[in-house]
C-alpha positions as CSV (number, residue, x, y, z in Angstrom):
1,X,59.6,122.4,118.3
2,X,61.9,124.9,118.4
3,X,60.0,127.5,120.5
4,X,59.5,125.0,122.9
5,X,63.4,124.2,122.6
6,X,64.0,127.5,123.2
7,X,61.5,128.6,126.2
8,X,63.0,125.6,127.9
9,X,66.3,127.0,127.5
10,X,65.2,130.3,129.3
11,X,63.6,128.6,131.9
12,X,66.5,126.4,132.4
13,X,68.5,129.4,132.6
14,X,66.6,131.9,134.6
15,X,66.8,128.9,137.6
16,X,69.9,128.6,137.2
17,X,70.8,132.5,137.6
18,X,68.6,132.6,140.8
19,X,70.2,129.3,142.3
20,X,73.9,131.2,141.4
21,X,72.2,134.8,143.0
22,X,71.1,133.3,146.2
23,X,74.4,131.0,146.8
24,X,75.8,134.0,147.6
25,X,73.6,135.1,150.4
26,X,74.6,134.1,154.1
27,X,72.9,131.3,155.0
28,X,70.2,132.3,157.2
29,X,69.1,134.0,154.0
30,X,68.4,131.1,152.0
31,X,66.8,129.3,154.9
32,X,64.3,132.0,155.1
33,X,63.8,132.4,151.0
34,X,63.1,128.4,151.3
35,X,60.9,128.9,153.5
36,X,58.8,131.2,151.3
37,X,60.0,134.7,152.4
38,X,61.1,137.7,150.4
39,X,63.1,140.2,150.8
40,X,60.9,143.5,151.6
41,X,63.1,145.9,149.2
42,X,62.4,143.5,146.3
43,X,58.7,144.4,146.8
44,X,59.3,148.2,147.3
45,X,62.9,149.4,146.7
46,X,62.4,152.8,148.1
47,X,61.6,150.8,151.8
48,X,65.0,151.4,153.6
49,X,66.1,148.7,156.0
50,X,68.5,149.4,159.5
51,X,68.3,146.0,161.1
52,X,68.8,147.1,165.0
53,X,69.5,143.6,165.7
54,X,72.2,143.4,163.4
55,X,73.9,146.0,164.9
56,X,75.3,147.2,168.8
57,X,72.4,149.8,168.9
58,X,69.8,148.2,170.5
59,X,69.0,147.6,174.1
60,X,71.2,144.7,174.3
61,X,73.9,146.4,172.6
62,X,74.7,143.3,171.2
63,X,75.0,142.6,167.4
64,X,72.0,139.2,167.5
65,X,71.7,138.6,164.2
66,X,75.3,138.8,162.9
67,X,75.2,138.1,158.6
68,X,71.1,138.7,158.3
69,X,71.4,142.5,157.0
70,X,68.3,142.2,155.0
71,X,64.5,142.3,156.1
72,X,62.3,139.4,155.1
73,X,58.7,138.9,155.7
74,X,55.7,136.2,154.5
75,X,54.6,137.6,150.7
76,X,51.7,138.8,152.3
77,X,53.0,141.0,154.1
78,X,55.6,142.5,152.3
79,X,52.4,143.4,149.8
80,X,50.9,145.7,152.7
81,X,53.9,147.2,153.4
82,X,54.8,148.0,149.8
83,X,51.0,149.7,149.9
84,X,52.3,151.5,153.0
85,X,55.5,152.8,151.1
86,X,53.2,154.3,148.8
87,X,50.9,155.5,150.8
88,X,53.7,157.3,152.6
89,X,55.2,158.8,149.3
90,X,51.9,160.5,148.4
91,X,51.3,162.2,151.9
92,X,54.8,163.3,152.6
93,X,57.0,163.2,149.1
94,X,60.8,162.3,149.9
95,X,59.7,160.2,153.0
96,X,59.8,156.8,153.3
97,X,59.6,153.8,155.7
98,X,62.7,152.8,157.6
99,X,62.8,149.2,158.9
100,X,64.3,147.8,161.8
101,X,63.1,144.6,162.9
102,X,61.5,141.9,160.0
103,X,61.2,138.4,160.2
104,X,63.2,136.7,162.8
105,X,64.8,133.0,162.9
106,X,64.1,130.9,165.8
107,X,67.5,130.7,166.6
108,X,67.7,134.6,166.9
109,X,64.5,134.7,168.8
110,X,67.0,132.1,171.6
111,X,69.8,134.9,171.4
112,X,67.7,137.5,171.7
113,X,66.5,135.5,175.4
114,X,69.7,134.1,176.4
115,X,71.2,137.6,175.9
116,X,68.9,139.1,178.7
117,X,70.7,136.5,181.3
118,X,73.8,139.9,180.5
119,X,71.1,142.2,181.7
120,X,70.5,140.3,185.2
121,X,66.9,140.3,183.7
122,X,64.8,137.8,186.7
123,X,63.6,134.7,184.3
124,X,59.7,135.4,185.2
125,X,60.2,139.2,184.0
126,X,62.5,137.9,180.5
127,X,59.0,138.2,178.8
128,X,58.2,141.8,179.7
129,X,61.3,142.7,177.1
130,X,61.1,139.5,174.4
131,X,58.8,136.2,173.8
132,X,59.7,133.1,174.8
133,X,61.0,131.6,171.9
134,X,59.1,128.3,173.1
135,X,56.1,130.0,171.8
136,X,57.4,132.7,169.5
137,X,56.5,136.3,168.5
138,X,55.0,137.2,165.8
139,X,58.5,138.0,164.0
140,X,59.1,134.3,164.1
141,X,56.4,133.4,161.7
142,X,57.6,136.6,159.3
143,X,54.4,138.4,160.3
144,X,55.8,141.3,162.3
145,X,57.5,144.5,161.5
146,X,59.3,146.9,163.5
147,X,59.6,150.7,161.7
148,X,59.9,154.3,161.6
149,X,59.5,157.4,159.4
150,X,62.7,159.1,157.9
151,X,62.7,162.2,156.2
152,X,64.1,163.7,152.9
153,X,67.7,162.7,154.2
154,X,66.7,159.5,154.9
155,X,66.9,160.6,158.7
156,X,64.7,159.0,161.4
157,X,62.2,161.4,162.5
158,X,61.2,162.4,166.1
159,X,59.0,159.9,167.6
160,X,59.5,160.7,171.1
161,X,61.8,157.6,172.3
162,X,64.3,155.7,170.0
163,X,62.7,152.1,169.0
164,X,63.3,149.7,172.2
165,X,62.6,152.0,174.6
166,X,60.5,150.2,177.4
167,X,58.2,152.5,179.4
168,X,54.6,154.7,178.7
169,X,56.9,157.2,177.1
170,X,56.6,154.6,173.6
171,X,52.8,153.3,174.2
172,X,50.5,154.7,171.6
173,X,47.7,153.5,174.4
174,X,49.6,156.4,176.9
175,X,50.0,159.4,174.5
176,X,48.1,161.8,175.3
177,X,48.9,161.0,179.3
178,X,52.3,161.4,178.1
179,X,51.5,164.6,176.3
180,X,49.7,166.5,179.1
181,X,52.6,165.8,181.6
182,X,55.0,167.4,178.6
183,X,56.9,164.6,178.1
184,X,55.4,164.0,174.1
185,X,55.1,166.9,172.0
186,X,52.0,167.4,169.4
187,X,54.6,166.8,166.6
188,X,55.7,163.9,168.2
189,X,52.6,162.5,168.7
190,X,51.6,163.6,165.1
191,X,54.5,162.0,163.9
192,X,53.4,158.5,165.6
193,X,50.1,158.9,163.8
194,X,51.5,159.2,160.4
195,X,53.0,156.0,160.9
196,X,50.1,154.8,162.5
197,X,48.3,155.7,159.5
198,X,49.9,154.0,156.6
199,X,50.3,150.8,158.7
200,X,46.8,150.3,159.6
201,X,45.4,151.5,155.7
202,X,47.9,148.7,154.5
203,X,46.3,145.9,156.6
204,X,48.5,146.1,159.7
205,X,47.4,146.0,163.5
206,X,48.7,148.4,166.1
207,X,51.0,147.4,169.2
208,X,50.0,149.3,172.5
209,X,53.3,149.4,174.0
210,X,55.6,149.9,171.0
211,X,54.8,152.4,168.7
212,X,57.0,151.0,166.1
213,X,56.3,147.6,166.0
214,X,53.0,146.5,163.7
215,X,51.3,142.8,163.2
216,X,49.5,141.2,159.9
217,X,47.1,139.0,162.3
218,X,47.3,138.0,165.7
219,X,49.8,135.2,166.4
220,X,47.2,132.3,166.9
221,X,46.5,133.3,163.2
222,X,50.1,133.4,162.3
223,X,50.9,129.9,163.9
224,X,47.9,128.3,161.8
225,X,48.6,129.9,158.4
226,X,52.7,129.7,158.5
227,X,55.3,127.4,160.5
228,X,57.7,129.0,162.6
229,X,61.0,130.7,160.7
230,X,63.8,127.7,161.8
């Protein structure tokens, strides 16, 4: 009677401690860790995370996210990237996987649409730069990532363009066009396919246009299996 006294009492308590522990996230946070996601440095702590979007330095130049600091994704992918991580490790020691896009509300998917109207962006061209957020990207159902590689420092290393660059200078489909008219290097290049590499062993599908930005299943799949992140 007693042990049962007592592993209630743990139970009781350890609920309690993560009720307290996530009170003090922001909350977008908790909506997201209600919704079933983690955050990705839980699963692998060695995963470093620069949210672009909850910064100026992005191609808005507009902080879009404002208290979401942390990257979240669906369990299942947070698994492959955590194989990725280490994956990474064993081929170059001291590197590691820097993350800059995750899982992305709905409500920041609208920002991230309204915010084009700054750029003079024509309406039937607003989809060449982000999704509709009628129908949602993949980082709306916590099934996309957007990352690079960073060295020993913890330093972003050369990919060729920074990460929202728009143009066959980022397309992996364009490379070695890009690299006979000079404008990629072979360690460029080389360093795209590490990335590449990882990612895909993990589970995770290339984007032809963005080298940095990866999928867990196509977004018909994505719709089906998850709802879309409110």
């Amino acid at each position: 009677m007693f042990g049962k006294i007592q592993s209630t009492l743990i139970l009781s308590l350890a609920i309690s401690f993560q009720l307290f522990a996530q009170s003090d996230l922001p909350e977008v946070e908790r909506r997201m860790i209600s919704q079933g996601l983690v955050n990705i440095q839980k699963t692998d702590p060695n995963i470093l995370v620069e949210l672009k979007y909850s910064t100026t330095d992005n191609f808005l130049k507009k902080d879009i996210y404002g208290e979401l600091t942390r990257a979240y994704l669906q369990p299942e992918m947070a698994r492959r990237l955590g194989n990725a991580s280490k994956s990474l490790a064993k081929l170059k020691p001291g590197y590691k996987l820097l993350v800059y896009d995750a899982a992305r509300p709905n409500t920041a998917q609208y920002a991230l649409w309204y915010a084009l109207d700054d750029l003079k962006i024509p309406p039937g061209k607003k989809t060449m730069y982000v999704a509709d957020p009628k129908i949602g990207s993949n980082h709306n159902f916590g099934c996309a990532i957007d990352l690079t590689v960073a060295d020993e420092r913890g330093q972003p290393i050369d990919m060729g363009t920074k990460f929202d660059f728009f143009g066959p200078l980022a397309y992996p489909r364009s490379e070695q066009q890009m690299l006979s008219a000079g404008k990629l290097t072979v360690r460029q290049i080389e360093n795209r396919q590490l990335l590449r590499k990882v990612m895909t062993e993990a589970g995770f599908r290339v984007n032809t246009t963005e080298w940095w930005h990866f999928d867990g299943m196509s977004k018909s799949q994505a719709r089906a299996k998850y709802g879309m992140i409110k």
